[in-house]
DOFIKOL-675101 format. One record per residue: residue number from 1; residue in one letter; y, x negated, z negated of N, C-alpha, C in turn. Coordinates in Angstrom, 3 decimals, always signed. Atoms other than C-alpha are relative to their C-alpha. Layout:
<nodes>
NODE seq type      n.y      n.x      n.z     ca.y     ca.x     ca.z      c.y      c.x      c.z
NODE NUM    A        Y        X        Z        Y        X        Z        Y        X        Z
...
</nodes>
This chain:
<nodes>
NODE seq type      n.y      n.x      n.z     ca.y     ca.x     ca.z      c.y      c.x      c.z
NODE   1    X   -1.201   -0.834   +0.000   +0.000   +0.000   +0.000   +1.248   -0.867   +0.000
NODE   2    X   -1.469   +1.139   -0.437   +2.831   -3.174   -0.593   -0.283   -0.144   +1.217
NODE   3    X   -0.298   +0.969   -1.371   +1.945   -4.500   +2.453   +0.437   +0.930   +0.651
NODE   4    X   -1.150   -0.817   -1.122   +2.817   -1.446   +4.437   +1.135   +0.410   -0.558
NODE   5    X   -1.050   +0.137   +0.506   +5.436   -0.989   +2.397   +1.059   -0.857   +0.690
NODE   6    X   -0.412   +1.335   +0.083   +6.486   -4.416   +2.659   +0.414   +0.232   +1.619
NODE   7    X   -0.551   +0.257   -1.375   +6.004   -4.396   +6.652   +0.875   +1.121   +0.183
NODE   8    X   -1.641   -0.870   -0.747   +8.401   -0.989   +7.007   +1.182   -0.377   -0.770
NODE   9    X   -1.594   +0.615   +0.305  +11.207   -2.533   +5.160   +0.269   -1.273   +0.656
NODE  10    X   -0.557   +1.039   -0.738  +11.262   -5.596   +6.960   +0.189   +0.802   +1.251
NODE  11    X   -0.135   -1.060   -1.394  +10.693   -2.890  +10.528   +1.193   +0.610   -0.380
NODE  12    X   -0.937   -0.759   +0.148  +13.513   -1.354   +9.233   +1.715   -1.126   -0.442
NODE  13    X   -1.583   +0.944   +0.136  +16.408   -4.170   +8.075   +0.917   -0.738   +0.687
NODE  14    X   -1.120   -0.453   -1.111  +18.211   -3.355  +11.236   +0.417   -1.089   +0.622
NODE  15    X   -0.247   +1.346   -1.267  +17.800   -6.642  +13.086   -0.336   +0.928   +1.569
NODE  16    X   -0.057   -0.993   -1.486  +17.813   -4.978  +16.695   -1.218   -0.256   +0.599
NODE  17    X   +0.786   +0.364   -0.939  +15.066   -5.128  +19.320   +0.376   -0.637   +0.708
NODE  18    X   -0.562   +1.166   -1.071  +15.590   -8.066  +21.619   +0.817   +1.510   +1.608
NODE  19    X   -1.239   -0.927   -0.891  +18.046   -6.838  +24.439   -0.408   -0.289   +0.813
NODE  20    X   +0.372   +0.496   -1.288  +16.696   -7.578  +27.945   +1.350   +0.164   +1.031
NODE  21    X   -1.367   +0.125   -0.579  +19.863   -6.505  +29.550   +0.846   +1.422   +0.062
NODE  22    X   -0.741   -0.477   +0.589  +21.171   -3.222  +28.235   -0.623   +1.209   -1.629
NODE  23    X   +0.137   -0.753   +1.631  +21.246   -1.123  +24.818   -0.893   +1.119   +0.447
NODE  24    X   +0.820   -1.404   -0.530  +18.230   +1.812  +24.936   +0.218   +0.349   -1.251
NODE  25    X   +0.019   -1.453   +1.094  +18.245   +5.008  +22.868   -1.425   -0.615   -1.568
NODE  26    X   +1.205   +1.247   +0.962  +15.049   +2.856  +20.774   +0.710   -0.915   -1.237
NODE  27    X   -0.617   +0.696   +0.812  +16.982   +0.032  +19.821   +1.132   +0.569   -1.088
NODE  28    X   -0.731   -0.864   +0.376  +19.667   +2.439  +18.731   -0.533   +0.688   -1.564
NODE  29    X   +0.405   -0.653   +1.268  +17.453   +4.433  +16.509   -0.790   -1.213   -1.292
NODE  30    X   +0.552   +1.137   +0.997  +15.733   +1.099  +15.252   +1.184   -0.313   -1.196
NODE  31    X   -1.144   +0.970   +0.711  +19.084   -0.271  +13.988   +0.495   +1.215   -0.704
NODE  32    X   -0.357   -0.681   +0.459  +20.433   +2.955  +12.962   -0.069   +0.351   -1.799
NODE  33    X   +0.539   +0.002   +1.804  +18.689   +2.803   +8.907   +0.883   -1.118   -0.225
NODE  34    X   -0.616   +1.044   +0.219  +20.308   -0.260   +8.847   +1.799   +0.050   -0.442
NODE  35    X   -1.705   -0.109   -0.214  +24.284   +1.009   +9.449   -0.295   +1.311   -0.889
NODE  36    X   -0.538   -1.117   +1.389  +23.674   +3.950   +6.973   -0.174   -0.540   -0.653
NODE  37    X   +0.104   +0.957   +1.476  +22.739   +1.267   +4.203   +0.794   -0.308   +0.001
NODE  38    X   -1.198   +0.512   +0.249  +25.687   -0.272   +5.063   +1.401   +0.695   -0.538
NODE  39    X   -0.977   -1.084   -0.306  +27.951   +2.680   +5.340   -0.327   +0.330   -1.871
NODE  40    X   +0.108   -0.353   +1.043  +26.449   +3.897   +2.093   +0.260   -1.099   -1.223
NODE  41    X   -0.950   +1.083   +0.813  +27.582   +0.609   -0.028   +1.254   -0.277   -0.052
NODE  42    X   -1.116   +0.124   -0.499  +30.586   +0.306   +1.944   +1.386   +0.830   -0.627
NODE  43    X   -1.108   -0.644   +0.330  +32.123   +2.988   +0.275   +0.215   -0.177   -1.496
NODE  44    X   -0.916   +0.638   +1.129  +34.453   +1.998   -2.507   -0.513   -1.244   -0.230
NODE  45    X   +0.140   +1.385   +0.437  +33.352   -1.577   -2.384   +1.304   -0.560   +0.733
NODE  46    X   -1.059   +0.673   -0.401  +35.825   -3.862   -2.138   -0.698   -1.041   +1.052
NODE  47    X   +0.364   +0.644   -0.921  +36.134   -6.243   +0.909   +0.204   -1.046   -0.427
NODE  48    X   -0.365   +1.595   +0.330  +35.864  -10.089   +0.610   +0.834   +0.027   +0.803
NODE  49    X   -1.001   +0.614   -0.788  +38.315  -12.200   +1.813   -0.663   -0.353   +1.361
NODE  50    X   +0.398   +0.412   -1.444  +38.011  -13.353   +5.634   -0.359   -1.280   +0.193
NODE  51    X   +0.282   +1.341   -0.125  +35.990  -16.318   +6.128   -0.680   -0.050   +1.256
NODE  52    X   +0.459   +0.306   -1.418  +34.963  -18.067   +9.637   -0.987   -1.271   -0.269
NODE  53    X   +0.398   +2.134   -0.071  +32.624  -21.321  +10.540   +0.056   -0.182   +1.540
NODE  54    X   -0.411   -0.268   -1.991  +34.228  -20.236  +14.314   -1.622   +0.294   +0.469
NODE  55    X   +1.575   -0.619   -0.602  +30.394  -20.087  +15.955   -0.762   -0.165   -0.929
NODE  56    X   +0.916   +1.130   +0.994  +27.617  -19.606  +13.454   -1.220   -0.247   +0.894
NODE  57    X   +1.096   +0.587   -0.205  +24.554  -20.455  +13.586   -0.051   -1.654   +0.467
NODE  58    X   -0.206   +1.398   +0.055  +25.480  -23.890  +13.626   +0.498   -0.773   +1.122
NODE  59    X   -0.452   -0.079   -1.155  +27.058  -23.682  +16.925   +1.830   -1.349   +0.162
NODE  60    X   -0.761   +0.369   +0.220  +30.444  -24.603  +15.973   +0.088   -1.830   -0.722
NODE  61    X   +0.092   +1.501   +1.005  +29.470  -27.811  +13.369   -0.583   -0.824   +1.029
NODE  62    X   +1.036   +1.283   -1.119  +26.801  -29.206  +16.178   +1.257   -0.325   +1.187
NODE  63    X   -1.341   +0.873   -1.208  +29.855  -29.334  +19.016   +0.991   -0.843   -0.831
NODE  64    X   -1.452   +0.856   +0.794  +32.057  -31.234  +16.388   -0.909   -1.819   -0.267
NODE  65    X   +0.161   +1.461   +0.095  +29.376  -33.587  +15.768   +0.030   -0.564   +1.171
NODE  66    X   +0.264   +0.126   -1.834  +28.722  -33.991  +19.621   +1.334   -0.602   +0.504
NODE  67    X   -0.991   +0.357   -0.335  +31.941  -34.323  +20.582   +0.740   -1.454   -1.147
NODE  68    X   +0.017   +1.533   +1.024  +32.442  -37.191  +17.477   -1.017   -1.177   +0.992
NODE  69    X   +1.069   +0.742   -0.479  +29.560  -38.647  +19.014   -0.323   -0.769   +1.227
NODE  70    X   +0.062   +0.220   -1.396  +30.009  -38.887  +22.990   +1.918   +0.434   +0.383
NODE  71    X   -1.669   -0.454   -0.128  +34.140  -39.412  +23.470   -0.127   +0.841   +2.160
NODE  72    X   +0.656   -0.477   -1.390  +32.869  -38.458  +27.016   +0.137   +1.557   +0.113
NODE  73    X   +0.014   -1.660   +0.340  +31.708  -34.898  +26.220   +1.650   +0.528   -1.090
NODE  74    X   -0.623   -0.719   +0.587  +34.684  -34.514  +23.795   +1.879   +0.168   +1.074
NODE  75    X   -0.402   -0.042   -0.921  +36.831  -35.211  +26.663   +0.227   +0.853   +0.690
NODE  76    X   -0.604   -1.173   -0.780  +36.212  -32.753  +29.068   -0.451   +1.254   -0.523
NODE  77    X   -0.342   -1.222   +1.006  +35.760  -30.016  +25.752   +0.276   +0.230   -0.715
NODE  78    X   -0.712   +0.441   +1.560  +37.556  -31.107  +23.090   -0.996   -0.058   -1.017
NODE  79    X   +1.000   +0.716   +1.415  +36.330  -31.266  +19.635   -0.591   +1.182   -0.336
NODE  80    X   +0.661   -0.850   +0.331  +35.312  -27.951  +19.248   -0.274   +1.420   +1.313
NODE  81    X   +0.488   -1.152   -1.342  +33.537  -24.731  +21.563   +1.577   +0.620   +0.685
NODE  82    X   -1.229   -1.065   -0.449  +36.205  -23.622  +24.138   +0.372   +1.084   -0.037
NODE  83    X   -0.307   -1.091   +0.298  +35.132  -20.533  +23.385   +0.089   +0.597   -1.553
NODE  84    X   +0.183   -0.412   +1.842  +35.271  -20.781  +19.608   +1.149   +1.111   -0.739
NODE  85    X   -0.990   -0.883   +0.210  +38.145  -18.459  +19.286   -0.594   +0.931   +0.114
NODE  86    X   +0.823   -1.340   +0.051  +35.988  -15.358  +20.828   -0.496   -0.238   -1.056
NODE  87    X   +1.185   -0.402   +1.496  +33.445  -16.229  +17.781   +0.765   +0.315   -1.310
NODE  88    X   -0.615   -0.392   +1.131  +36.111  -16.014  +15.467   +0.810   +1.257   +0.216
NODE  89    X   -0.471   -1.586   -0.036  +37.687  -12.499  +16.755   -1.467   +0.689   -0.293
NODE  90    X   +1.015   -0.785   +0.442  +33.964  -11.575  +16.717   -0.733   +0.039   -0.989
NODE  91    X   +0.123   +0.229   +1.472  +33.466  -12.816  +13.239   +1.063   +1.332   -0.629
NODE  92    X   -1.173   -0.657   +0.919  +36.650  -10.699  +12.020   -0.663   +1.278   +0.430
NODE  93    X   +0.649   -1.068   -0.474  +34.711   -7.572  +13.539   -0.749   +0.407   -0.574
NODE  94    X   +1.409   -0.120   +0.694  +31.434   -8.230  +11.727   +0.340   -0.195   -1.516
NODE  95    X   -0.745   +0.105   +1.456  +33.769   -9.341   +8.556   -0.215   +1.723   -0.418
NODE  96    X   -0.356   -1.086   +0.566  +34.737   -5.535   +7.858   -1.124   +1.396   +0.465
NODE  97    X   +0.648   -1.323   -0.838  +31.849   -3.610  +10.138   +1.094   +1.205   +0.933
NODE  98    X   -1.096   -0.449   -1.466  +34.519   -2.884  +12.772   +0.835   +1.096   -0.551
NODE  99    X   -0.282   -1.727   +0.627  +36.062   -0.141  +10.481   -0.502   +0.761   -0.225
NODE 100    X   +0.004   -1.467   -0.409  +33.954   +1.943  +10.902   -0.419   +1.029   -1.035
NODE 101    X   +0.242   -1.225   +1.703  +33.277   +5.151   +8.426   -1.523   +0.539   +0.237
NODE 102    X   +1.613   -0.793   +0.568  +29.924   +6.147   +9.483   -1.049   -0.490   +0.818
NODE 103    X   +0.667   +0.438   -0.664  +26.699   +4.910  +10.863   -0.173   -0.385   +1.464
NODE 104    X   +0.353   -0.345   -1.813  +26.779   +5.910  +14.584   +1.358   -0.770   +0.374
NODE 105    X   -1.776   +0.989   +0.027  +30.932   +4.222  +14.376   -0.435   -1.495   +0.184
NODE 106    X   +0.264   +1.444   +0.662  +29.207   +1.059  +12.989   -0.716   -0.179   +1.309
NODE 107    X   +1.010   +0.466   -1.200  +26.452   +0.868  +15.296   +0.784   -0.191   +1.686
NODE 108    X   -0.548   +0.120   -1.309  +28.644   +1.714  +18.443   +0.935   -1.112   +0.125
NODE 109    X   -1.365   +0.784   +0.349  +31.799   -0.943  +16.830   -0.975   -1.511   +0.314
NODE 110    X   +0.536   +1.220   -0.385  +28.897   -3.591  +16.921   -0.539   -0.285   +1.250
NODE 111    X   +0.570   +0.048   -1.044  +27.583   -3.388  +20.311   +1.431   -0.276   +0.597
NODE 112    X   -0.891   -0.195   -0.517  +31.073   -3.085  +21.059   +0.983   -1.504   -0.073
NODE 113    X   -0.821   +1.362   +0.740  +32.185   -6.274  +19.088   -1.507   -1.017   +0.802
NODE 114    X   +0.905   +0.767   -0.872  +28.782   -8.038  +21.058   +0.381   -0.332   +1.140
NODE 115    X   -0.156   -0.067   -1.392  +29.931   -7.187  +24.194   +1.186   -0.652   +0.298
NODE 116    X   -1.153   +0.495   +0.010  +33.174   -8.393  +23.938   -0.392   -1.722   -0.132
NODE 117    X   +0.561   +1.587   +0.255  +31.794  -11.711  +22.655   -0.427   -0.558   +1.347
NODE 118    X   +0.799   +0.996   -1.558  +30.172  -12.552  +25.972   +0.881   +0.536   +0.832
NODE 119    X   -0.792   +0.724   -0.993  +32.663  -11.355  +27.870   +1.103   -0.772   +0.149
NODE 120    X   -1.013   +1.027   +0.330  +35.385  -13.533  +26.070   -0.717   -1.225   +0.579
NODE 121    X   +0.392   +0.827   -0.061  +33.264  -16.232  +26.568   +0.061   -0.560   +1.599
NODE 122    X   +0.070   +0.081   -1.101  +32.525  -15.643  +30.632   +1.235   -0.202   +0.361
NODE 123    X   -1.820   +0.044   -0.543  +36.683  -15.251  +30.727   +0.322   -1.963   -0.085
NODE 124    X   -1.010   +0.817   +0.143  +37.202  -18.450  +29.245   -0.828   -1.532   +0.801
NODE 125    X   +0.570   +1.228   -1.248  +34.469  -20.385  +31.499   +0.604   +0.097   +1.172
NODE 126    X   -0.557   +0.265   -1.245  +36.071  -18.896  +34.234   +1.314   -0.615   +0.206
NODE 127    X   -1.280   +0.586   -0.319  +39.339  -20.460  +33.661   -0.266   -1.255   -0.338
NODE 128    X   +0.571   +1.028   +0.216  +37.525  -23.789  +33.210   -0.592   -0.254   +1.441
NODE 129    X   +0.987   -0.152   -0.322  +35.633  -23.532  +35.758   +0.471   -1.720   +1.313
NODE 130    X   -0.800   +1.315   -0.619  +37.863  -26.297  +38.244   -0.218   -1.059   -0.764
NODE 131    X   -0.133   +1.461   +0.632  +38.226  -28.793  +35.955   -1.329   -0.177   -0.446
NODE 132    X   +1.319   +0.617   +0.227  +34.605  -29.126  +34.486   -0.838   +0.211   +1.079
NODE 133    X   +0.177   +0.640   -1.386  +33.601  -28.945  +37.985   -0.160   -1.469   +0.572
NODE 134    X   -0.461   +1.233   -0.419  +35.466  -31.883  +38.562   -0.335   -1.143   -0.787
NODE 135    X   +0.221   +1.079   +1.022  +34.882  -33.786  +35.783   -1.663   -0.160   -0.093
NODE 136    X   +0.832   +0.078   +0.223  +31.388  -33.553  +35.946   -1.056   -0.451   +1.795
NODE 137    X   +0.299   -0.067   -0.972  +31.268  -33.701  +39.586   -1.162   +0.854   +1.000
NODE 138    X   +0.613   -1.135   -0.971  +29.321  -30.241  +40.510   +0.974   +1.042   +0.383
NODE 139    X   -0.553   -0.747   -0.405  +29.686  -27.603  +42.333   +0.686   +1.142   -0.794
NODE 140    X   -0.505   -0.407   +0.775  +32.134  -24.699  +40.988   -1.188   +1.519   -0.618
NODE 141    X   +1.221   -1.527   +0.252  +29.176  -22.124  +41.074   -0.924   -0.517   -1.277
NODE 142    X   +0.791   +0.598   +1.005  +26.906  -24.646  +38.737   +0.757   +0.700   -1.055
NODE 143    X   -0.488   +0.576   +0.777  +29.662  -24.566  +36.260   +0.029   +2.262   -0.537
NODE 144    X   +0.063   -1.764   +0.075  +29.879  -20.277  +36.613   -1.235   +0.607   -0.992
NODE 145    X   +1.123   -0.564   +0.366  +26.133  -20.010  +36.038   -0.262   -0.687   -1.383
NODE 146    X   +0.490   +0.487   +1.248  +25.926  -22.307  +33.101   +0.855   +1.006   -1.098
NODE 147    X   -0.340   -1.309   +1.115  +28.579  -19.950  +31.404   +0.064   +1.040   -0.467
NODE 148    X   +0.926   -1.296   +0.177  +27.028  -17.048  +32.230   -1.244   +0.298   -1.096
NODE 149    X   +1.467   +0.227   +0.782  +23.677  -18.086  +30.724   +0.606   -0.388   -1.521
NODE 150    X   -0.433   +0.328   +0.805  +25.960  -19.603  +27.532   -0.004   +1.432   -0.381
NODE 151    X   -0.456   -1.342   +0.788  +27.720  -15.856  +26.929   -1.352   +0.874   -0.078
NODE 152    X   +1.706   -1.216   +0.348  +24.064  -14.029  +27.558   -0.567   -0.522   -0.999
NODE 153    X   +1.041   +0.290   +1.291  +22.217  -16.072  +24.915   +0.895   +0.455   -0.854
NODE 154    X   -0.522   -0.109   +1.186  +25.179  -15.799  +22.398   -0.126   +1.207   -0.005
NODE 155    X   -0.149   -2.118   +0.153  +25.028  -11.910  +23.133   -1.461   +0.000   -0.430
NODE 156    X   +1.514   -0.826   +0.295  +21.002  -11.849  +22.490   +0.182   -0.412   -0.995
NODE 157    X   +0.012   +0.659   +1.151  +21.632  -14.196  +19.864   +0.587   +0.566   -1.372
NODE 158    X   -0.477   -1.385   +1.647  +24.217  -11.292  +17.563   -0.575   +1.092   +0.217
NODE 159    X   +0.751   -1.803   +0.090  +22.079   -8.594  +18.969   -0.925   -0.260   -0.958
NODE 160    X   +1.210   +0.294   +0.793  +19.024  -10.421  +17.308   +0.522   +0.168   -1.214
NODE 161    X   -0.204   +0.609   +1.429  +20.546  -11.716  +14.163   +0.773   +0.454   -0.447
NODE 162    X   -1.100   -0.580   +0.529  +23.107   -9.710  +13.455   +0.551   +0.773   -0.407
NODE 163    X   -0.040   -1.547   +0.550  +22.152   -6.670  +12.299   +0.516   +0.247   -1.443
NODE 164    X   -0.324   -0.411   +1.473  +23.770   -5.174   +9.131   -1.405   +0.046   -1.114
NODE 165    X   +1.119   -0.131   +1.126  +21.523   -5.637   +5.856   -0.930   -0.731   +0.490
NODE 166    X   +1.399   +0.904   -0.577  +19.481   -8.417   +7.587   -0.114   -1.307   -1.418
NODE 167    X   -0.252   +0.903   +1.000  +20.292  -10.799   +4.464   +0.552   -1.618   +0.362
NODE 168    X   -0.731   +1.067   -0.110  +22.151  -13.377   +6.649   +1.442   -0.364   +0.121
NODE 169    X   -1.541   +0.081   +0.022  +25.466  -14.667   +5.938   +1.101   +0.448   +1.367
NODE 170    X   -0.891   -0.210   -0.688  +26.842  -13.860   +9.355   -0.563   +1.732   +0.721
NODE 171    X   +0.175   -1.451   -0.928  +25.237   -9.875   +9.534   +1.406   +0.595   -0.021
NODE 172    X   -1.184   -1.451   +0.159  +27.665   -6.793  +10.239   +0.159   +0.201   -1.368
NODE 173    X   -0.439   -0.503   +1.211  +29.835   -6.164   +7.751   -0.337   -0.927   -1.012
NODE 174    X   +0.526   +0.931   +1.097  +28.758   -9.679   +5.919   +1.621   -0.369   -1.466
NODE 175    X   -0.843   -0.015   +0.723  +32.303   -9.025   +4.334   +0.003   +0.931   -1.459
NODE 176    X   +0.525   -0.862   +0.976  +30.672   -6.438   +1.871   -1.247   -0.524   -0.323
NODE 177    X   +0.956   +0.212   +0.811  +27.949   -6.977   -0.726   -1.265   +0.191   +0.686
NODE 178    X   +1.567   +0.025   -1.039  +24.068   -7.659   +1.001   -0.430   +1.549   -0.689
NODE 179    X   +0.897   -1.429   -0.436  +22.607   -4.055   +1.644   -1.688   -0.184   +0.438
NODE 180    X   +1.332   -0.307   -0.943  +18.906   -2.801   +2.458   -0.640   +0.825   +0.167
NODE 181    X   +0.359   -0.877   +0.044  +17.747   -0.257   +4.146   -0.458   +1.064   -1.318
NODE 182    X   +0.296   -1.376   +1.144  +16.583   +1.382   +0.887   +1.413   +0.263   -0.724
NODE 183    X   -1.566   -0.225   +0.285  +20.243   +1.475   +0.104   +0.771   +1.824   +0.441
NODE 184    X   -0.325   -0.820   -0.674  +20.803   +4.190   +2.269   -0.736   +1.234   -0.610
NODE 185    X   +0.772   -1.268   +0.583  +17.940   +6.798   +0.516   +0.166   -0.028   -1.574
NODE 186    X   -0.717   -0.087   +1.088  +19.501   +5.926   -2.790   -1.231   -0.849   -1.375
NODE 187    X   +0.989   +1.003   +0.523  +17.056   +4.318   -5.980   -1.303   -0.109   +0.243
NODE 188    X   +1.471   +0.365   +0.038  +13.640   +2.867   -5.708   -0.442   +1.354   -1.059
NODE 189    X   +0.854   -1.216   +0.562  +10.950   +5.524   -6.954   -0.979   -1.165   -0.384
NODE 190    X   +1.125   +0.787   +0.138   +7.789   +3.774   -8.578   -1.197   +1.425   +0.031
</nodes>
Protein backbone atom coordinates (compact mmCIF):
# COMPACT_ATOMS: atom_id res chain seq x y z
CA UNK A 1 0.00 0.00 0.00
CA UNK A 2 3.17 2.83 0.59
CA UNK A 3 4.50 1.94 -2.45
CA UNK A 4 1.45 2.82 -4.44
CA UNK A 5 0.99 5.44 -2.40
CA UNK A 6 4.42 6.49 -2.66
CA UNK A 7 4.40 6.00 -6.65
CA UNK A 8 0.99 8.40 -7.01
CA UNK A 9 2.53 11.21 -5.16
CA UNK A 10 5.60 11.26 -6.96
CA UNK A 11 2.89 10.69 -10.53
CA UNK A 12 1.35 13.51 -9.23
CA UNK A 13 4.17 16.41 -8.07
CA UNK A 14 3.36 18.21 -11.24
CA UNK A 15 6.64 17.80 -13.09
CA UNK A 16 4.98 17.81 -16.69
CA UNK A 17 5.13 15.07 -19.32
CA UNK A 18 8.07 15.59 -21.62
CA UNK A 19 6.84 18.05 -24.44
CA UNK A 20 7.58 16.70 -27.94
CA UNK A 21 6.51 19.86 -29.55
CA UNK A 22 3.22 21.17 -28.24
CA UNK A 23 1.12 21.25 -24.82
CA UNK A 24 -1.81 18.23 -24.94
CA UNK A 25 -5.01 18.25 -22.87
CA UNK A 26 -2.86 15.05 -20.77
CA UNK A 27 -0.03 16.98 -19.82
CA UNK A 28 -2.44 19.67 -18.73
CA UNK A 29 -4.43 17.45 -16.51
CA UNK A 30 -1.10 15.73 -15.25
CA UNK A 31 0.27 19.08 -13.99
CA UNK A 32 -2.95 20.43 -12.96
CA UNK A 33 -2.80 18.69 -8.91
CA UNK A 34 0.26 20.31 -8.85
CA UNK A 35 -1.01 24.28 -9.45
CA UNK A 36 -3.95 23.67 -6.97
CA UNK A 37 -1.27 22.74 -4.20
CA UNK A 38 0.27 25.69 -5.06
CA UNK A 39 -2.68 27.95 -5.34
CA UNK A 40 -3.90 26.45 -2.09
CA UNK A 41 -0.61 27.58 0.03
CA UNK A 42 -0.31 30.59 -1.94
CA UNK A 43 -2.99 32.12 -0.28
CA UNK A 44 -2.00 34.45 2.51
CA UNK A 45 1.58 33.35 2.38
CA UNK A 46 3.86 35.83 2.14
CA UNK A 47 6.24 36.13 -0.91
CA UNK A 48 10.09 35.86 -0.61
CA UNK A 49 12.20 38.32 -1.81
CA UNK A 50 13.35 38.01 -5.63
CA UNK A 51 16.32 35.99 -6.13
CA UNK A 52 18.07 34.96 -9.64
CA UNK A 53 21.32 32.62 -10.54
CA UNK A 54 20.24 34.23 -14.31
CA UNK A 55 20.09 30.39 -15.95
CA UNK A 56 19.61 27.62 -13.45
CA UNK A 57 20.46 24.55 -13.59
CA UNK A 58 23.89 25.48 -13.63
CA UNK A 59 23.68 27.06 -16.93
CA UNK A 60 24.60 30.44 -15.97
CA UNK A 61 27.81 29.47 -13.37
CA UNK A 62 29.21 26.80 -16.18
CA UNK A 63 29.33 29.86 -19.02
CA UNK A 64 31.23 32.06 -16.39
CA UNK A 65 33.59 29.38 -15.77
CA UNK A 66 33.99 28.72 -19.62
CA UNK A 67 34.32 31.94 -20.58
CA UNK A 68 37.19 32.44 -17.48
CA UNK A 69 38.65 29.56 -19.01
CA UNK A 70 38.89 30.01 -22.99
CA UNK A 71 39.41 34.14 -23.47
CA UNK A 72 38.46 32.87 -27.02
CA UNK A 73 34.90 31.71 -26.22
CA UNK A 74 34.51 34.68 -23.79
CA UNK A 75 35.21 36.83 -26.66
CA UNK A 76 32.75 36.21 -29.07
CA UNK A 77 30.02 35.76 -25.75
CA UNK A 78 31.11 37.56 -23.09
CA UNK A 79 31.27 36.33 -19.64
CA UNK A 80 27.95 35.31 -19.25
CA UNK A 81 24.73 33.54 -21.56
CA UNK A 82 23.62 36.20 -24.14
CA UNK A 83 20.53 35.13 -23.38
CA UNK A 84 20.78 35.27 -19.61
CA UNK A 85 18.46 38.15 -19.29
CA UNK A 86 15.36 35.99 -20.83
CA UNK A 87 16.23 33.44 -17.78
CA UNK A 88 16.01 36.11 -15.47
CA UNK A 89 12.50 37.69 -16.75
CA UNK A 90 11.57 33.96 -16.72
CA UNK A 91 12.82 33.47 -13.24
CA UNK A 92 10.70 36.65 -12.02
CA UNK A 93 7.57 34.71 -13.54
CA UNK A 94 8.23 31.43 -11.73
CA UNK A 95 9.34 33.77 -8.56
CA UNK A 96 5.53 34.74 -7.86
CA UNK A 97 3.61 31.85 -10.14
CA UNK A 98 2.88 34.52 -12.77
CA UNK A 99 0.14 36.06 -10.48
CA UNK A 100 -1.94 33.95 -10.90
CA UNK A 101 -5.15 33.28 -8.43
CA UNK A 102 -6.15 29.92 -9.48
CA UNK A 103 -4.91 26.70 -10.86
CA UNK A 104 -5.91 26.78 -14.58
CA UNK A 105 -4.22 30.93 -14.38
CA UNK A 106 -1.06 29.21 -12.99
CA UNK A 107 -0.87 26.45 -15.30
CA UNK A 108 -1.71 28.64 -18.44
CA UNK A 109 0.94 31.80 -16.83
CA UNK A 110 3.59 28.90 -16.92
CA UNK A 111 3.39 27.58 -20.31
CA UNK A 112 3.09 31.07 -21.06
CA UNK A 113 6.27 32.19 -19.09
CA UNK A 114 8.04 28.78 -21.06
CA UNK A 115 7.19 29.93 -24.19
CA UNK A 116 8.39 33.17 -23.94
CA UNK A 117 11.71 31.79 -22.66
CA UNK A 118 12.55 30.17 -25.97
CA UNK A 119 11.35 32.66 -27.87
CA UNK A 120 13.53 35.39 -26.07
CA UNK A 121 16.23 33.26 -26.57
CA UNK A 122 15.64 32.53 -30.63
CA UNK A 123 15.25 36.68 -30.73
CA UNK A 124 18.45 37.20 -29.24
CA UNK A 125 20.39 34.47 -31.50
CA UNK A 126 18.90 36.07 -34.23
CA UNK A 127 20.46 39.34 -33.66
CA UNK A 128 23.79 37.52 -33.21
CA UNK A 129 23.53 35.63 -35.76
CA UNK A 130 26.30 37.86 -38.24
CA UNK A 131 28.79 38.23 -35.96
CA UNK A 132 29.13 34.60 -34.49
CA UNK A 133 28.95 33.60 -37.98
CA UNK A 134 31.88 35.47 -38.56
CA UNK A 135 33.79 34.88 -35.78
CA UNK A 136 33.55 31.39 -35.95
CA UNK A 137 33.70 31.27 -39.59
CA UNK A 138 30.24 29.32 -40.51
CA UNK A 139 27.60 29.69 -42.33
CA UNK A 140 24.70 32.13 -40.99
CA UNK A 141 22.12 29.18 -41.07
CA UNK A 142 24.65 26.91 -38.74
CA UNK A 143 24.57 29.66 -36.26
CA UNK A 144 20.28 29.88 -36.61
CA UNK A 145 20.01 26.13 -36.04
CA UNK A 146 22.31 25.93 -33.10
CA UNK A 147 19.95 28.58 -31.40
CA UNK A 148 17.05 27.03 -32.23
CA UNK A 149 18.09 23.68 -30.72
CA UNK A 150 19.60 25.96 -27.53
CA UNK A 151 15.86 27.72 -26.93
CA UNK A 152 14.03 24.06 -27.56
CA UNK A 153 16.07 22.22 -24.92
CA UNK A 154 15.80 25.18 -22.40
CA UNK A 155 11.91 25.03 -23.13
CA UNK A 156 11.85 21.00 -22.49
CA UNK A 157 14.20 21.63 -19.86
CA UNK A 158 11.29 24.22 -17.56
CA UNK A 159 8.59 22.08 -18.97
CA UNK A 160 10.42 19.02 -17.31
CA UNK A 161 11.72 20.55 -14.16
CA UNK A 162 9.71 23.11 -13.46
CA UNK A 163 6.67 22.15 -12.30
CA UNK A 164 5.17 23.77 -9.13
CA UNK A 165 5.64 21.52 -5.86
CA UNK A 166 8.42 19.48 -7.59
CA UNK A 167 10.80 20.29 -4.46
CA UNK A 168 13.38 22.15 -6.65
CA UNK A 169 14.67 25.47 -5.94
CA UNK A 170 13.86 26.84 -9.36
CA UNK A 171 9.87 25.24 -9.53
CA UNK A 172 6.79 27.66 -10.24
CA UNK A 173 6.16 29.83 -7.75
CA UNK A 174 9.68 28.76 -5.92
CA UNK A 175 9.03 32.30 -4.33
CA UNK A 176 6.44 30.67 -1.87
CA UNK A 177 6.98 27.95 0.73
CA UNK A 178 7.66 24.07 -1.00
CA UNK A 179 4.05 22.61 -1.64
CA UNK A 180 2.80 18.91 -2.46
CA UNK A 181 0.26 17.75 -4.15
CA UNK A 182 -1.38 16.58 -0.89
CA UNK A 183 -1.48 20.24 -0.10
CA UNK A 184 -4.19 20.80 -2.27
CA UNK A 185 -6.80 17.94 -0.52
CA UNK A 186 -5.93 19.50 2.79
CA UNK A 187 -4.32 17.06 5.98
CA UNK A 188 -2.87 13.64 5.71
CA UNK A 189 -5.52 10.95 6.95
CA UNK A 190 -3.77 7.79 8.58
Amino acid sequence: MTTARNALIVALIGLPLPVVSQESGVTRAFELPAHNALMSIRRGAELSEFETDGCSGGLSYSWRVVARSFPDFAEAHDQIPPWENCCVIHDRAYHNAGGAETAEDSYDARLTADKTLENCVKRTGALRVEEVAAHYDVQPEAVETAYEAIAEAMYLAVRFGGGPCSGLPWRWGFGYSQCTVLDAIGPARE
